[in-house]
C-alpha positions as CSV (number, residue, x, y, z in Angstrom):
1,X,0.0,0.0,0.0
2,X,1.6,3.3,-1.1
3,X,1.1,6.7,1.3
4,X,0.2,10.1,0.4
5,X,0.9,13.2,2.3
6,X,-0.3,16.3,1.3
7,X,0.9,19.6,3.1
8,X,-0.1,23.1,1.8
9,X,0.3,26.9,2.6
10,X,-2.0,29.8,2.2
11,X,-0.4,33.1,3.1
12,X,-1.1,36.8,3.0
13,X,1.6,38.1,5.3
14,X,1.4,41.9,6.6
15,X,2.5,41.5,10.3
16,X,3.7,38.5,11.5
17,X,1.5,36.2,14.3
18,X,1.8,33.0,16.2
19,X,0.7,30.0,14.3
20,X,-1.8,28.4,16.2
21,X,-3.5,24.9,15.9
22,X,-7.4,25.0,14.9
23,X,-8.0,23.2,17.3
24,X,-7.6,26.6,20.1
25,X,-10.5,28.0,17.7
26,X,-13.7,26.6,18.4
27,X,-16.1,28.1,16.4
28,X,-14.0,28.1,13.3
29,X,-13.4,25.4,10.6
30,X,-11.5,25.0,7.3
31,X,-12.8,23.8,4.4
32,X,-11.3,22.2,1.5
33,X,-13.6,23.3,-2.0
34,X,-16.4,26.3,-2.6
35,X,-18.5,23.6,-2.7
36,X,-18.0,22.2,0.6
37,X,-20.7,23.2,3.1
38,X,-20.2,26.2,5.6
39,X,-21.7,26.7,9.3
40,X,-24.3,28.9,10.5
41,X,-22.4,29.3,13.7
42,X,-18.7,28.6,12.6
43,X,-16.0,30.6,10.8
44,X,-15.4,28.6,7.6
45,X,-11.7,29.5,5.9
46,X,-10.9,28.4,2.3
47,X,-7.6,28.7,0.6
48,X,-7.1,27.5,-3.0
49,X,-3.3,26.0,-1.9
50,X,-5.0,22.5,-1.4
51,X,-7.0,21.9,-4.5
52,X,-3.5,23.0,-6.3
53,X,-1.6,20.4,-4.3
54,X,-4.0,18.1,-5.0
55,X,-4.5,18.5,-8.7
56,X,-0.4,18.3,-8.6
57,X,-1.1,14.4,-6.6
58,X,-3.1,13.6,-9.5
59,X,-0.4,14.7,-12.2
60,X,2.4,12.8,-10.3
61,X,0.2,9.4,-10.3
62,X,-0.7,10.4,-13.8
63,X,-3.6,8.0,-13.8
64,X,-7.0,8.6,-12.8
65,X,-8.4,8.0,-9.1
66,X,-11.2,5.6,-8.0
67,X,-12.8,7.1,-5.2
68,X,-15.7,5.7,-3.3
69,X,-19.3,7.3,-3.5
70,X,-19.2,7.1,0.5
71,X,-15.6,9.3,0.6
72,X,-17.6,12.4,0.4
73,X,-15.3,14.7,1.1
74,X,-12.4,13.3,-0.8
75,X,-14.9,12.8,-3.5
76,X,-16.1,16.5,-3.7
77,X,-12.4,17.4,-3.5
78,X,-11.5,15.0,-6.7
79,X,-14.1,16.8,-8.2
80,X,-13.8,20.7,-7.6
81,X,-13.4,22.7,-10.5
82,X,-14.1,25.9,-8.6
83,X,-9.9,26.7,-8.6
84,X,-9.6,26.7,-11.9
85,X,-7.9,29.6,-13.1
86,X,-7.8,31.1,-9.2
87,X,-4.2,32.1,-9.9
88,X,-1.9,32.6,-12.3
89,X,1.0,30.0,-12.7
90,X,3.7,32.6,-11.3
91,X,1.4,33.5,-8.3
92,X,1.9,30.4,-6.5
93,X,4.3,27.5,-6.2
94,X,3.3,23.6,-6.2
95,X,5.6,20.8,-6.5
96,X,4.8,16.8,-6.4
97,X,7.1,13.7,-6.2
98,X,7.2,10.0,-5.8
99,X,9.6,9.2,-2.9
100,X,9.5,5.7,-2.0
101,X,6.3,4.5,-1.3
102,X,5.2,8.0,-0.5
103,X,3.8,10.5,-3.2
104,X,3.8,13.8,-1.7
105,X,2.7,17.4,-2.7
106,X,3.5,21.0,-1.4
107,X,1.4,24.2,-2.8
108,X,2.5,27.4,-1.3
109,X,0.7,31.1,-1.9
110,X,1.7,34.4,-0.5
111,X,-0.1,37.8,-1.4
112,X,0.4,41.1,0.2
113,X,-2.5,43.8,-1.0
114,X,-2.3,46.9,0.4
115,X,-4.0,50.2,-0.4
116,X,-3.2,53.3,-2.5
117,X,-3.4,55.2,1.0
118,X,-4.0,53.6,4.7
119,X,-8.0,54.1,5.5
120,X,-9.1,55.3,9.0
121,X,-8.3,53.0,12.0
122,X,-11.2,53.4,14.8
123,X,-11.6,52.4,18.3
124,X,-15.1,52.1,19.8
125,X,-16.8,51.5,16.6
126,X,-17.8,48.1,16.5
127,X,-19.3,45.6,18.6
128,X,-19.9,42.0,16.9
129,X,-21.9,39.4,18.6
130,X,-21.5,41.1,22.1
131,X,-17.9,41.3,21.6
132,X,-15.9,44.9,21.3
133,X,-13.5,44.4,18.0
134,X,-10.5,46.5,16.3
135,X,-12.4,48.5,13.2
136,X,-11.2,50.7,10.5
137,X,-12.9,52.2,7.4
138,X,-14.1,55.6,6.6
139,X,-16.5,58.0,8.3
140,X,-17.3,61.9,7.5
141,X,-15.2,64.0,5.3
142,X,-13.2,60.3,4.7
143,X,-15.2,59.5,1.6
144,X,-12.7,61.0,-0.6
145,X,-11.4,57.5,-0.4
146,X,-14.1,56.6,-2.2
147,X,-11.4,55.1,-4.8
148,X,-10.3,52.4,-2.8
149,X,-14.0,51.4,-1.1
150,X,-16.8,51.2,-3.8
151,X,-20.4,49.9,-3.3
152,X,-21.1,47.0,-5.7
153,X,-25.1,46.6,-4.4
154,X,-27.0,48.2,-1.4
155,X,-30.6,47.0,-0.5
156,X,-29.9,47.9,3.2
157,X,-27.9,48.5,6.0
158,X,-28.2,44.5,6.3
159,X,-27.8,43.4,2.7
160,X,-24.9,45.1,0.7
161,X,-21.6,44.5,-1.2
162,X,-18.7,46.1,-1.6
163,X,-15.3,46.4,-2.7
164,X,-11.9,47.1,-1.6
165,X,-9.6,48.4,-4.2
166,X,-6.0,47.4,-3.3
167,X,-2.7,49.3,-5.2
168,X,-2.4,46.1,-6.8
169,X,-5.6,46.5,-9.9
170,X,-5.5,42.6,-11.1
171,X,-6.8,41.6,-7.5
172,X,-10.0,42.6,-5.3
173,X,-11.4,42.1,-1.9
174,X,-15.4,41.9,-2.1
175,X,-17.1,42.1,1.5
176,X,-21.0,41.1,1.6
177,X,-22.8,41.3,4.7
178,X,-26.0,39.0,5.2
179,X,-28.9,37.7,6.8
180,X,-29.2,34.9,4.4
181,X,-28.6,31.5,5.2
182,X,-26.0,29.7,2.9
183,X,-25.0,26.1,2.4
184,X,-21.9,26.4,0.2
185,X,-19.5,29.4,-0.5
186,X,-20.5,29.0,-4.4
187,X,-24.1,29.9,-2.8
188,X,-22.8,32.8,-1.5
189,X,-20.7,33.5,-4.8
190,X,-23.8,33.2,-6.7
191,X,-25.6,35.1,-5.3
192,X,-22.6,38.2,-4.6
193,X,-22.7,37.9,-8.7
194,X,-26.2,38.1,-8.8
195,X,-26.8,41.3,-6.8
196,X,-23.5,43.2,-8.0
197,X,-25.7,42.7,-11.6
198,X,-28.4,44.8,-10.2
199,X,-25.7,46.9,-8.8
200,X,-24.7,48.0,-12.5
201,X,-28.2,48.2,-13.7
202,X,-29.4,50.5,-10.6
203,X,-26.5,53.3,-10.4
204,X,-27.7,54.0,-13.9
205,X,-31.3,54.8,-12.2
206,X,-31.5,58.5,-11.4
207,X,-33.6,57.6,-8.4
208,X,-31.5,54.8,-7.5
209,X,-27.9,55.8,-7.4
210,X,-27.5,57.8,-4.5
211,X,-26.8,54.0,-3.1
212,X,-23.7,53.6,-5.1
213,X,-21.6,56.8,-3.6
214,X,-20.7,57.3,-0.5
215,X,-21.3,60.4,0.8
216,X,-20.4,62.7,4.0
217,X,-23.1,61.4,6.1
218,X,-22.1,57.6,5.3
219,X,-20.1,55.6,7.1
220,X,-18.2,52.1,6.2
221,X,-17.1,50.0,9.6
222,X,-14.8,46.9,9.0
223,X,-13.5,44.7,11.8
224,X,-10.0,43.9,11.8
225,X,-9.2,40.2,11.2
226,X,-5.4,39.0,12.1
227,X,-5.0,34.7,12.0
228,X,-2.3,32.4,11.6
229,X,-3.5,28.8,11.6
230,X,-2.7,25.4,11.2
231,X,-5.0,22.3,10.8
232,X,-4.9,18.6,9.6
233,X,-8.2,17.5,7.6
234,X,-8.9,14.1,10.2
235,X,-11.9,14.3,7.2
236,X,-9.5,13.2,4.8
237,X,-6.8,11.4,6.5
238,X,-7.0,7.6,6.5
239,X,-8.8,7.8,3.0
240,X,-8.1,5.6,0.3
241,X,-8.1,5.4,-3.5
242,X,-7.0,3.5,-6.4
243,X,-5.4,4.3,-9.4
244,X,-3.3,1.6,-12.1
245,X,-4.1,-1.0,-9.9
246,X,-2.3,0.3,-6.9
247,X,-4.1,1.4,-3.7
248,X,-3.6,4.9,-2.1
249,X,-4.2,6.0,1.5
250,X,-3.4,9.6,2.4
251,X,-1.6,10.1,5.3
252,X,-1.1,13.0,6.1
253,X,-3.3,16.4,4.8
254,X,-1.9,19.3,7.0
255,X,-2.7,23.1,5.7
256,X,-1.4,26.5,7.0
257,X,-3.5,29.8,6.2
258,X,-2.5,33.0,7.2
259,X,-4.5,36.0,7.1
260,X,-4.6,39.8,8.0
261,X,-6.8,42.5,6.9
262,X,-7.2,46.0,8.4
263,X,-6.5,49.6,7.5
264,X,-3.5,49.1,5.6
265,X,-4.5,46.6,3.3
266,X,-4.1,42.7,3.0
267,X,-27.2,37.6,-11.3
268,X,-30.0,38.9,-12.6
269,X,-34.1,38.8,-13.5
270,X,-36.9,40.8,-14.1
271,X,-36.6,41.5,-10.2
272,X,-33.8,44.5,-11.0
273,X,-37.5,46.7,-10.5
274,X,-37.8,45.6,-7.0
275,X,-35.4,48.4,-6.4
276,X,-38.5,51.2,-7.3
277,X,-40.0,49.7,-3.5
278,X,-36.9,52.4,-1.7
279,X,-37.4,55.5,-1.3
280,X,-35.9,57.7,-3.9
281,X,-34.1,60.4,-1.3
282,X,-31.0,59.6,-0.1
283,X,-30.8,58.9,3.0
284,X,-27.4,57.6,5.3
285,X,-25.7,54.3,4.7
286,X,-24.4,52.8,7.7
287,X,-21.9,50.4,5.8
288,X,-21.1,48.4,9.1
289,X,-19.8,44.7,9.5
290,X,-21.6,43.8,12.8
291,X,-23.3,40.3,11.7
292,X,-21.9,37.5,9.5
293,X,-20.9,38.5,6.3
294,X,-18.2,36.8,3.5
295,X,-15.2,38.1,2.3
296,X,-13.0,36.7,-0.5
297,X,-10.0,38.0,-2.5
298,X,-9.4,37.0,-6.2
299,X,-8.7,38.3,-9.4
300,X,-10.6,40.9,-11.4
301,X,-11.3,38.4,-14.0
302,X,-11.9,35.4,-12.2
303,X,-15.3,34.6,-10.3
304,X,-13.9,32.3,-8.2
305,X,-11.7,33.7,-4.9
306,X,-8.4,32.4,-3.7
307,X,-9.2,33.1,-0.4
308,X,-12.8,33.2,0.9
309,X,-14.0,33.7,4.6
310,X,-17.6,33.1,5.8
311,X,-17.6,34.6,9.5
312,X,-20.0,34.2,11.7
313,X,-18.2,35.1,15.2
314,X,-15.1,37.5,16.2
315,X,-12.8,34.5,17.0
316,X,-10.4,36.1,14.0
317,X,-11.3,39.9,15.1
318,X,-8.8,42.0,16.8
319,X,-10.5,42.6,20.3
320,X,-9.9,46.0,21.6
């Protein structure tokens, strides 16, 4: 029987931290694909790295895998198509060989993304789930930085999508805040893509676009997130596969993801009319990330993220 280890990196590295086992987080998991299923109540972290290391296992057997239906996850893993395209080649690293018995992989990504000009660190701003957390964003006479935070779809204070603009104009951080229950990140994907449609279609409305400009009386409120983590998938360990006649089990599956964002840096129906139900005077957008909402990074011309967050609780918030 021939073993398979697996390990993979997902950086974006602004300050440094202390790497911590997932297991210290509770209410957090990681996940391996878009299309594996998120938590109401957990924090659900995805990093492309794996499904690159992976694909990489499947070049260096250069055969192609029997799984078994009941392997769920390792099935929906095999199967993910979602990272396509994620990256370019240069942008990340992944190497495969046979050593032994022992086919291993490594992927490794690192990204720093900062801002054209540092937004507006707060203190006292933000309180998510009961818990007092680090904020930045803009306030007041701080929407000339408009340019580097734009609104992609606003139904309310509870349902909106925007967009941080980093120096770097190949790559985007989209932030969607939600009362919506999701099963999958692609759900929320979908649906991000969906609503950014009626975005384009409504700032062209006279009576509309006061919701796509941010204006003296608006306000946008971003906790800080800082992580450094390290987990083994136990879902995935012990699995076994065949391919030319031999059979697999992976051994080890052991992931690193890394992650800092604050001040610095780091679809569409007939329904577009809905819109004519708000009011057609502006009124004050409170732009404020107090309840779960999703955040992924990716390139400009790629609907699929890198990096995607569903977060549900402040366990990756700076607490002030």
């Amino acid at each position: 029987m021939l073993g398979l280890a697996t390990f993979l990196s997902c950086k974006n590295n602004q300050t440094s931290t202390e790497m911590t086992n997932l297991t210290e987080y509770k209410k957090t998991k990681f996940i391996t694909t878009l299309e594996s299923q998120v938590s109401d109540s957990k924090n659900s972290v995805y990093c492309v790295t794996l499904l690159y290391a992976w694909d990489k296992i499947r070049k260096v057997i250069n055969a192609p895998l029997k799984i078994e239906s009941k392997l769920q996850d390792l099935t929906i893993l095999n199967n993910s198509k979602s990272y396509l395209n994620a990256l370019k080649p240069d942008e990340y690293s992944a190497t495969g060989e046979i050593e032994g018995d022992l086919v291993r992989a490594k992927a490794v990504f690192k990204k720093s993304l900062p801002y054209e000009t540092a937004l507006k660190s707060f203190t006292n701003h933000l309180i998510f789930n009961n818990v007092k957390v680090a904020s930045f964003g803009i306030e007041g006479t701080e929407y000339i930085f408009s340019n580097i935070i734009t609104i992609l779809y606003y139904e309310n204070d509870d349902n909106f999508v925007i967009k941080l603009q980093p120096k770097d104009k190949l790559h985007e951080i989209i932030l969607y805040k939600s009362e919506g229950k999701f099963k999958t990140m692609l759900e929320i994907i979908a649906k991000i893509n969906y609503y950014i449609e009626i975005g384009k279609i409504e700032v062209k409305n006279d009576n509309l676009n006061w919701k796509y400009y941010l204006d003296t009386q608006d306000i946008v409120v971003i906790p800080k997130l800082k992580f450094d983590i390290q987990s083994n998938y136990s879902e995935l360990e012990g699995n076994r596969f065949m391919s030319n006649k031999k059979t697999y089990q992976i051994e080890t599956v052991w992931q690193r993801t890394k992650f800092t964002l604050d001040e610095k840096g780091a679809e569409i129906q007939s329904e577009v009319d809905i819109a004519a139900a708000f009011d057609d005077l502006a009124k004050p957008k409170r732009l404020v990330f107090d309840k779960p909402f999703f955040l992924m990074m990716k390139r400009v011309n790629n609907k699929n993220p890198y990096l995607g967050l569903w977060i549900t609780n402040s366990e990756f918030m700076v607490r002030e």
